[in-house]
TIDREN-868396 format. One line per field, with one value per residue (C-alpha): x, y, z. Coordinates in Angstrom, 2 decimals, padded with zeros to 5 digits, m for minus. Each point is the difference from the previous one (the first is absolute). Layout:
# residues N
xx <- X	... .
yy <- Y	... .
zz <- Z	... .
This chain:
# residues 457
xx <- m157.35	002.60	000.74	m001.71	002.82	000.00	000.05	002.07	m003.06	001.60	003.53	001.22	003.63	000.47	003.91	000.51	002.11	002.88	002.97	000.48	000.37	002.49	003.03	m001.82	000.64	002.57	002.74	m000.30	m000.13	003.23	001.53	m000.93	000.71	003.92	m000.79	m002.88	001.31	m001.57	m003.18	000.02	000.88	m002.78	m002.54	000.90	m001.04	m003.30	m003.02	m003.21	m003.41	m001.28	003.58	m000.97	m003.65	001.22	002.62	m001.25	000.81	m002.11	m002.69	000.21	m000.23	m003.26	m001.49	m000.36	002.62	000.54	003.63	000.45	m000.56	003.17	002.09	m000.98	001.18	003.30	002.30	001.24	m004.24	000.74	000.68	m003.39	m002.67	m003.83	m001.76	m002.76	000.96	m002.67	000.81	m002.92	m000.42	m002.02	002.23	000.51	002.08	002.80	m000.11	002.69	002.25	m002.47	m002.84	002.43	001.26	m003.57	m000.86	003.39	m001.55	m003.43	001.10	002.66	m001.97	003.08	m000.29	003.67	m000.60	m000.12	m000.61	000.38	m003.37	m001.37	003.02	001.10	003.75	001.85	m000.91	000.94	003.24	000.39	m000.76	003.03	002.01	m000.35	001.19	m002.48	m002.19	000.59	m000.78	m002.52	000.19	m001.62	001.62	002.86	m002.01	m000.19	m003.75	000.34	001.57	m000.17	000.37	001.80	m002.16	002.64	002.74	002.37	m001.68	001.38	m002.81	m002.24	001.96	m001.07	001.94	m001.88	m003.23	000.15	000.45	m002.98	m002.03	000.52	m000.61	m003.06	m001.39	000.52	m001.31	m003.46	000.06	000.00	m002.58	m002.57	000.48	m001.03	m003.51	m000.52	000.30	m002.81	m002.10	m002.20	m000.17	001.86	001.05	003.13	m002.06	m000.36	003.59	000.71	003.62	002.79	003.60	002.92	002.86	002.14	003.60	m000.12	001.21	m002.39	001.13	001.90	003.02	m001.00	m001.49	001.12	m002.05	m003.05	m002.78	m002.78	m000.46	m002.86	m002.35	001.44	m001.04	m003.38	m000.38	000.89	m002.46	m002.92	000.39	m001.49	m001.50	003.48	003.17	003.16	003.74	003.31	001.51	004.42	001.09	002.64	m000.58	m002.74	m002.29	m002.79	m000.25	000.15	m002.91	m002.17	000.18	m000.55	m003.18	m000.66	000.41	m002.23	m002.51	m000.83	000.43	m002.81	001.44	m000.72	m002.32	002.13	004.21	001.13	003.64	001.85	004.16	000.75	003.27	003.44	001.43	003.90	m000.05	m000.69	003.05	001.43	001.77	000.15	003.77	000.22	m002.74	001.79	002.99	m001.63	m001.65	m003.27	m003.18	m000.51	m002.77	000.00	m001.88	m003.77	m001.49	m001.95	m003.20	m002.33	m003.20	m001.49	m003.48	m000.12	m003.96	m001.20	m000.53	m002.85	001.24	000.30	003.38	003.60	000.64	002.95	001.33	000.81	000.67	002.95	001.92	003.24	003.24	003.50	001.13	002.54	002.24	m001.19	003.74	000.57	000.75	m002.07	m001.00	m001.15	m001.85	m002.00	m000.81	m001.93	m001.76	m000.46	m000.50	m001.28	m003.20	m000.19	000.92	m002.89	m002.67	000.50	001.31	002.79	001.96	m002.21	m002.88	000.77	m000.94	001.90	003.06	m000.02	003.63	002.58	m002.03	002.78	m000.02	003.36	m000.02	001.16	001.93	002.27	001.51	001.29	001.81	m003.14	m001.33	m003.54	m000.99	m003.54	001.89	002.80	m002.90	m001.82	003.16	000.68	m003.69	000.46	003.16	m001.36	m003.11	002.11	001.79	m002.97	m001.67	m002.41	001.27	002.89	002.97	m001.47	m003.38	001.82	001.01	m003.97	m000.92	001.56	m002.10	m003.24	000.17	001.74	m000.54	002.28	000.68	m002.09	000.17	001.56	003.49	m002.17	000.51	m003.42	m001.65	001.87	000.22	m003.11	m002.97	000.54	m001.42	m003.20	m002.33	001.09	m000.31	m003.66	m001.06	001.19	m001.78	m003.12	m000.18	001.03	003.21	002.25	m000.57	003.18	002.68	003.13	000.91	003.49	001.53	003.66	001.28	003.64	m000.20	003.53	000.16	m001.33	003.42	m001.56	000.04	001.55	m003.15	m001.94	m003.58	m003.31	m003.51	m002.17	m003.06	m002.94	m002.25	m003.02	m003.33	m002.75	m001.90	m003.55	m001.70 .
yy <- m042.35	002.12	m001.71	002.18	000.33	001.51	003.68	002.79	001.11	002.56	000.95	002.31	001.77	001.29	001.49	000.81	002.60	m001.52	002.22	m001.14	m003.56	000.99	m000.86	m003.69	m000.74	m002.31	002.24	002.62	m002.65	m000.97	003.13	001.10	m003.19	001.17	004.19	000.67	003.35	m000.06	000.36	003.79	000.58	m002.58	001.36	003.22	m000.99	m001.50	001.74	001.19	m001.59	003.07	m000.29	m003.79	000.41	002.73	m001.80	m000.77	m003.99	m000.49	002.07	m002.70	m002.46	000.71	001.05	003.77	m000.14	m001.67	m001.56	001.31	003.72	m000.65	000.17	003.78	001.33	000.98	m002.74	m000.57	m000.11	000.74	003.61	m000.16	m000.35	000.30	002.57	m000.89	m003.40	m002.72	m002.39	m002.33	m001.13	m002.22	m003.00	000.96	001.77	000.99	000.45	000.81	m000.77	000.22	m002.14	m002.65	m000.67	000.25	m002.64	m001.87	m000.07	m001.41	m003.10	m001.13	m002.99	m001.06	003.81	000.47	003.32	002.60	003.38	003.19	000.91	m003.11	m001.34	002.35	001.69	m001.95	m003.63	001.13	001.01	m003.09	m002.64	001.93	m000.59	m003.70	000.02	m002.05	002.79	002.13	003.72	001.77	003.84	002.78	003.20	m000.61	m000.77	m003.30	m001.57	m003.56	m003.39	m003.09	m003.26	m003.02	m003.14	m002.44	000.43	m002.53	000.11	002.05	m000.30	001.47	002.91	003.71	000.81	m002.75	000.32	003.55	m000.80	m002.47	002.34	002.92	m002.24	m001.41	003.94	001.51	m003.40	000.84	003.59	m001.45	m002.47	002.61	002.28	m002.52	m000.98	004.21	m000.31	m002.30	002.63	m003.00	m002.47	m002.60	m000.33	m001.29	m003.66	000.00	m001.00	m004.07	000.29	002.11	m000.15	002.80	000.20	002.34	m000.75	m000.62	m003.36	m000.65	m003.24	m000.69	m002.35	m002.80	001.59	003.43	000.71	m002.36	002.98	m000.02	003.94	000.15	m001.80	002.41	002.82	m001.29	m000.47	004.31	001.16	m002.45	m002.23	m003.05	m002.54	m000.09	m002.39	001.25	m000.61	001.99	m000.49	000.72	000.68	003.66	002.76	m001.90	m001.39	001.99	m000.56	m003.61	000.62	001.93	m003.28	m002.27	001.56	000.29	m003.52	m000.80	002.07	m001.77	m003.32	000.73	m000.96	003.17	002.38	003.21	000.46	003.04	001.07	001.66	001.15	002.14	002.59	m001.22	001.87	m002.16	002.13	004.08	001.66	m002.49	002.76	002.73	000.14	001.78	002.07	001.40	000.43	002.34	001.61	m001.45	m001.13	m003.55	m000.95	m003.94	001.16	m001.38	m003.65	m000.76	m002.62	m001.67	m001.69	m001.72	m001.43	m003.14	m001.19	m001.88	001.07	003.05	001.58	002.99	000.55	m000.97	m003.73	m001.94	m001.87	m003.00	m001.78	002.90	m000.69	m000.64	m000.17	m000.45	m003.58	m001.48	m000.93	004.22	001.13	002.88	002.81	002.46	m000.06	m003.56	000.95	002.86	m002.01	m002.57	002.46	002.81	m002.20	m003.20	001.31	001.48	m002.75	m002.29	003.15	000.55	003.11	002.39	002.67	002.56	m001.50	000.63	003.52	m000.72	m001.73	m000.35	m001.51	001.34	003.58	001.04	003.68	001.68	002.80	m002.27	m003.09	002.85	001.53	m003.45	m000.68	m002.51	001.88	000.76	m004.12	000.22	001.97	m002.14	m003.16	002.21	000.49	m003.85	m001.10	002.39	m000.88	m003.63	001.09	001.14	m003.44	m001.68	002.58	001.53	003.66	001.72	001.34	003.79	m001.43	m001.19	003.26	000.34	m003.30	001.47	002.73	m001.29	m003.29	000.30	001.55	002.35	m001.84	001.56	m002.77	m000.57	m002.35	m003.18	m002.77	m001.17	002.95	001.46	m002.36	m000.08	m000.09	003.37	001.02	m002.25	002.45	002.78	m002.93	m001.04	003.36	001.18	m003.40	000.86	003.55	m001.34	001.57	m002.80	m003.77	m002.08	m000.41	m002.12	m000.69	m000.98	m000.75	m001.14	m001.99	m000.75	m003.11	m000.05	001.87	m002.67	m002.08	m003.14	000.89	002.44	000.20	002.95	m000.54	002.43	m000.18	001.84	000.11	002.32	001.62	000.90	002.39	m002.20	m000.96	m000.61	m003.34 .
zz <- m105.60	002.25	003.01	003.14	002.47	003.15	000.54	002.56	001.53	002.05	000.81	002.99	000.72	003.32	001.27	003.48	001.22	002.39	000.24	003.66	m001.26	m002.29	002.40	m000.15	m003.67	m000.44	m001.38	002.61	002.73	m000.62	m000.48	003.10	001.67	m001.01	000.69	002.15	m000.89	m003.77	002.11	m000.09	m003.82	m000.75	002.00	m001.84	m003.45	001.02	m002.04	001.78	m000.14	m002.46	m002.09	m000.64	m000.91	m002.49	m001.57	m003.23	m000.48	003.08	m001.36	m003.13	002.33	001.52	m003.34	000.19	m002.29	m003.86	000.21	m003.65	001.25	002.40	m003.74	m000.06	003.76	000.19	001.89	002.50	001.32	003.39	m000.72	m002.24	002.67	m001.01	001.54	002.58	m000.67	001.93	002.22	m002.14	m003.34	m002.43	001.61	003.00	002.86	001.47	003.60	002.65	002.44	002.77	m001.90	m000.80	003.35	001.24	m002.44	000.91	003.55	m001.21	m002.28	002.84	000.97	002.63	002.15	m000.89	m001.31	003.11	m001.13	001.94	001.22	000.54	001.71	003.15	m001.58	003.04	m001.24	m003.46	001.59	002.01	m002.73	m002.19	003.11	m000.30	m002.91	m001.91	m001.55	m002.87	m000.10	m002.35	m000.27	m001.36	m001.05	001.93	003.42	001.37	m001.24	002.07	m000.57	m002.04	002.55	m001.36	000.40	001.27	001.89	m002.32	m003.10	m002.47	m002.69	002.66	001.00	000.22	m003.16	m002.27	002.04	m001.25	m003.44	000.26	001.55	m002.34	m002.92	001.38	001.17	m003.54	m001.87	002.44	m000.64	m003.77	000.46	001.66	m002.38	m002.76	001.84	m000.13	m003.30	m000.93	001.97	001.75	m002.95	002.15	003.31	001.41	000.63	m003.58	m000.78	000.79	m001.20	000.71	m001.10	000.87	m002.37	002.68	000.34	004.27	000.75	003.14	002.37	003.17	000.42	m001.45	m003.16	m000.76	m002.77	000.21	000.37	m000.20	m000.38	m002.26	002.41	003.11	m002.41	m001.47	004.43	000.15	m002.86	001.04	m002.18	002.57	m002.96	m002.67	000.79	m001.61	m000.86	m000.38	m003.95	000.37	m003.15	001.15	m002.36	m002.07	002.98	m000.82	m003.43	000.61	002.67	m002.25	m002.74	002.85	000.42	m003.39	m000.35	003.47	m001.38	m003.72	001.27	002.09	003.19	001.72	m001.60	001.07	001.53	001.57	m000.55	002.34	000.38	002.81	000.11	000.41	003.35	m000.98	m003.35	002.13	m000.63	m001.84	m002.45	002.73	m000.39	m003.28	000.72	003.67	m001.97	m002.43	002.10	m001.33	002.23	001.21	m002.74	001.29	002.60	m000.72	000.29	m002.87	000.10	m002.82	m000.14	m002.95	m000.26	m002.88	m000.74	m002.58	m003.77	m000.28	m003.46	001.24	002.73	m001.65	m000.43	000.85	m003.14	001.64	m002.80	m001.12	004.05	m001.54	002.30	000.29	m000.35	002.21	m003.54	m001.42	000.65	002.60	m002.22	m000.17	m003.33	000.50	002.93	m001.46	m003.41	002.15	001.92	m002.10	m003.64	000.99	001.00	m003.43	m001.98	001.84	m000.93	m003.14	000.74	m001.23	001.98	m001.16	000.70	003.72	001.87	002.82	001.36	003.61	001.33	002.96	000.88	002.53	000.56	m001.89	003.20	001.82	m002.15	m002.37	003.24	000.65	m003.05	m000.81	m003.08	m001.05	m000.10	m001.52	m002.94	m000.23	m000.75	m001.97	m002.48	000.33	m001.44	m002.59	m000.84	000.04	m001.97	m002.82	m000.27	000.16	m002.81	001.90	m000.17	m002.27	001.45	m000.24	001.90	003.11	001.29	000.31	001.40	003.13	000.14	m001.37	001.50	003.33	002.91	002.40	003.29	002.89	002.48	003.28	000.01	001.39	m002.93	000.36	m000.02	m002.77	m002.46	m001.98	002.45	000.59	m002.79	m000.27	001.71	m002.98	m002.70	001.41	m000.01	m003.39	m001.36	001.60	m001.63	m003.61	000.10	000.01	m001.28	000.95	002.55	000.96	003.24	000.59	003.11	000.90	002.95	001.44	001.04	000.69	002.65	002.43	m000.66	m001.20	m004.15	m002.50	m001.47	m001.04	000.01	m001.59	m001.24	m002.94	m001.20	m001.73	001.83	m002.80	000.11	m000.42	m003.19	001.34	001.30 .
C-alpha cells in the first residue's frame, strides 16, 4: 500500500517593489558608506513600479507567466516587457513602494516606524537629527524613519530592525495571500503550527539570531491559536522548513504547518555594480515572500516524499559534483526512479538578468548541465540526450537573488499546479547552503527531495 504523505495544499509568491530600499542592501550600504556620492548614479538606474510588474521573471513569479515560456523572449527580459502586464496572479502580487512601507508601518509592533503622514515632517526630521533613526524614501522624497530600539545595542539598531521588519512585512503579505487562496475553506485559526525558513537573524545582544519570527508573523496575519519556530539553514532554510512540516504533519503531531520565508533586504542591489556599469537597470530591486500550507494526506494535492529527503552529509565532499549527486540522485535512487522519470528539476532558480552581468553565469543552467553530465555517468541519458535534459528538464531562472527564495521553493506553486491539471507527475527540489560563510565550518550544506502528483487514497 503507498504510504499517504502529506500534501502542499497551497503555495503563494508575493515580490514587493523597493527601489528606495535599494541603498539598504548590504553591498550598496557600504559603498556608499565610502562615496555618498554613488547615491545619484544609483538612484538613476532604479526601475519604476510599472517597469517591475512588466518584467517578465516577475510575471513568472506570480504565475501569470510559465517559467518555460521565458526560453522564447528575447534576453536580456527587461527590454521584453508584457503588455498590460497585472500587478496579480494565480500566486499572488506584487505591490509597491507605497504598500510596502504602509505595511512596514503596520507589523512594527515596537512604533519605530514613523512615516510621513502619520508622523508631522518635523519629528521625522528631528529623530534623523539624533542620529538613531534610519531614513525610508520614496522616489527620491523623504517617506519617514526607521528608530533603533536601543541606544547600545547593535543587534537592535535601525539598520537590522529594518531588515527584520521588511522580512517579516513581505513574509505577511505572503501569508495573507495564501488564506485568499483557500477562498474561506480555512481561516487563519485553523493553522496550530507555523515555521519561517527566512534568512533574518532576529535577537538582541545577548542572542543575535534567536527569533522567533514565525510566531511575530503568525501574530500579523491572525494567526492567534498556532505557536511557531524560525529553521537557519542560509540558502536552503526553506526547504528544510517545508520537510519540517512535512514531517510534523504525518507524525500526527499537528494536523496542518504553515511555511513562510520573507524577502532578503541584505541581498537588494547586491549585483548593482555591473549592472550601473553597463548601463543596465538595478533588477535586485524587489523583496520576494512565500507561504506554504502542509495538511495531511487527501490523494488529491502533491505529496511530499518524505521518505526520498536525501541531503548532503557532513563526510559528501564539497565539490560540486558531490553536492548535486546527493541532492539531485539520491532522491532517485530511494524511488525507484531514473533521470527520465523526472518532469522537473527544481535547484538554484537565480534570474541570469541579473547574475551574467556580474560575471556569475546563468547558475540554474550551469546545474542543469552538471545533472546531465552526471546522468550520463550514471546511465541515465546518452551523451546526445544531455543537451536536452537542459531544456526538457530544467527550468530558466526567473527568481529574485534571495537564496531562500530562489533555490527550489520558488517553483513549488508552478509544480503544484501543473500536478493538479495532469500535466506534470514528478519534481526535485534541490537546495544549496554555504555554511561557510558564518566562519565556524568549510562546509557546504543542501537538501533534495521529490515532490509527486498524487495517486489516490
Amino acid at each position: 500500500m503507498t504510504a499517504r504523505y502529506p500534501v502542499v495544499t497551497a503555495v503563494a509568491n508575493v515580490l514587493a517593489h523597493a527601489p528606495g530600499l535599494v541603498r539598504y542592501g548590504s553591498r550598496p550600504r557600504r559603498d556608499l558608506a565610502r562615496d555618498p556620492r554613488l547615491a545619484d548614479r544609483l538612484a538613476a538606474h532604479l526601475r519604476s513600479y510599472e517597469a517591475a510588474v512588466a518584467y517578465p521573471p516577475n510575471q513568472a513569479f506570480i504565475g501569470n507567466l510559465d517559467p518555460d515560456a521565458l526560453r522564447d523572449l528575447p534576453r536580456p527580459w527587461f527590454r521584453a516587457p508584457l503588455p498590460a502586464a497585472p500587478p496579480d496572479g494565480p500566486f499572488g502580487v506584487i505591490v509597491s513602494e507605497s504598500e510596502l512601507l504602509d505595511l512596514l508601518h503596520e507589523v512594527d509592533r515596537a512604533r519605530l516606524v514613523h512615516l510621513v503622514g502619520r508622523t508631522p515632517v518635523r519629528e521625522v526630521e528631528a529623530l534623523l537629527d539624533r542620529g538613531r533613526a534610519l531614513p525610508l524614501w520614496r522616489g527620491g522624497d523623504l517617506a519617514g524613519c526607521v528608530v533603533a530600539g536601543h541606544d547600545e545595542d547593535e543587534a537592535l539598531g535601525a539598520d537590522i530592525l529594518l531588515e527584520n521588519l521588511a522580512c517579516k512585512a513581505t513574509a505577511v503579505l505572503a501569508l495573507r495571500g495564501l488564506f485568499r487562496q483557500l477562498h474561506g475553506r480555512l481561516r487563519p485559526t485553523d493553522v496550530p503550527f507555523i515555521i519561517s525558513g527566512s534568512e533574518e537573524a532576529v535577537g538582541d545582544r545577548y542572542q543575535r539570531g534567536g527569533g522567533n519570527l514565525a510566531k511575530a508573523v503568525g501574530e500579523a496575519a491572525g494567526l492567534g491559536a498556532a505557536t511557531g519556530m524560525d529553521v537557519k539553514a542560509f540558502c536552503a532554510s526553506t526547504l528544510y522548513a517545508l520537510v519540517t512540516a512535512a514531517v510534523y504533519v504525518h507524525s500526527g503531531l499537528f494536523h496542518r504547518v504553515a511555511v513562510v520565508a520573507g524577502g532578503s533586504l541584505a541581498k537588494l542591489g547586491m549585483k548593482y555594480r555591473a549592472h550601473v556599469e553597463q548601463g543596465l537597470p538595478i533588477l535586485e530591486d524587489v523583496l520576494a515572500g512565500i507561504a506554504i500550507l502542509v495538511e495531511a494526506a487527501n490523494g488529491v494535492d502533491p505529496r511530499v516524499r518524505l521518505d526520498t529527503v536525501s541531503g548532503h552529509r557532513i563526510d559528501g565532499g564539497s565539490s560540486q559534483q558531490a553536492i548535486v549527486a546527493a541532492l539531485a540522485f539520491e532522491p532517485l535512487t530511494k524511488a525507484g526512479y531514473r533521470l527520465g522519470d523526472i518532469d522537473k528539476f527544481a535547484t538554484e532558480l537565480h534570474n541570469p538578468d541579473v547574475t551574467e552581468p556580474a560575471g556569475s553565469g546563468d547558475v540554474p543552467t550551469t546545474n542543469y548541465r552538471l545533472i546531465a553530465g552526471l546522468g550520463v555517468r550514471r546511465g541515465d541519458l546518452t551523451g546526445d540526450g544531455a543537451g536536452a535534459f537542459v531544456r526538457r528538464h530544467g527550468i530558466p531562472g526567473f527568481a529574485p537573488t534571495q537564496g531562500h527564495i530562489a533555490s527550489a521553493v520558488c517553483y513549488l506553486a508552478h509544480a503544484c499546479q501543473a500536478m493538479r491539471l495532469g500535466k506534470m507527475r514528478r519534481a526535485v527540489f534541490m537546495a544549496k547552503g554555504s555554511l561557510f560563510l558564518g566562519r565556524m565550518t568549510q562546509l557546504s550544506d543542501g537538501l533534495g527531495l521529490l515532490i509527486e502528483a498524487p495517486t489516490g487514497p
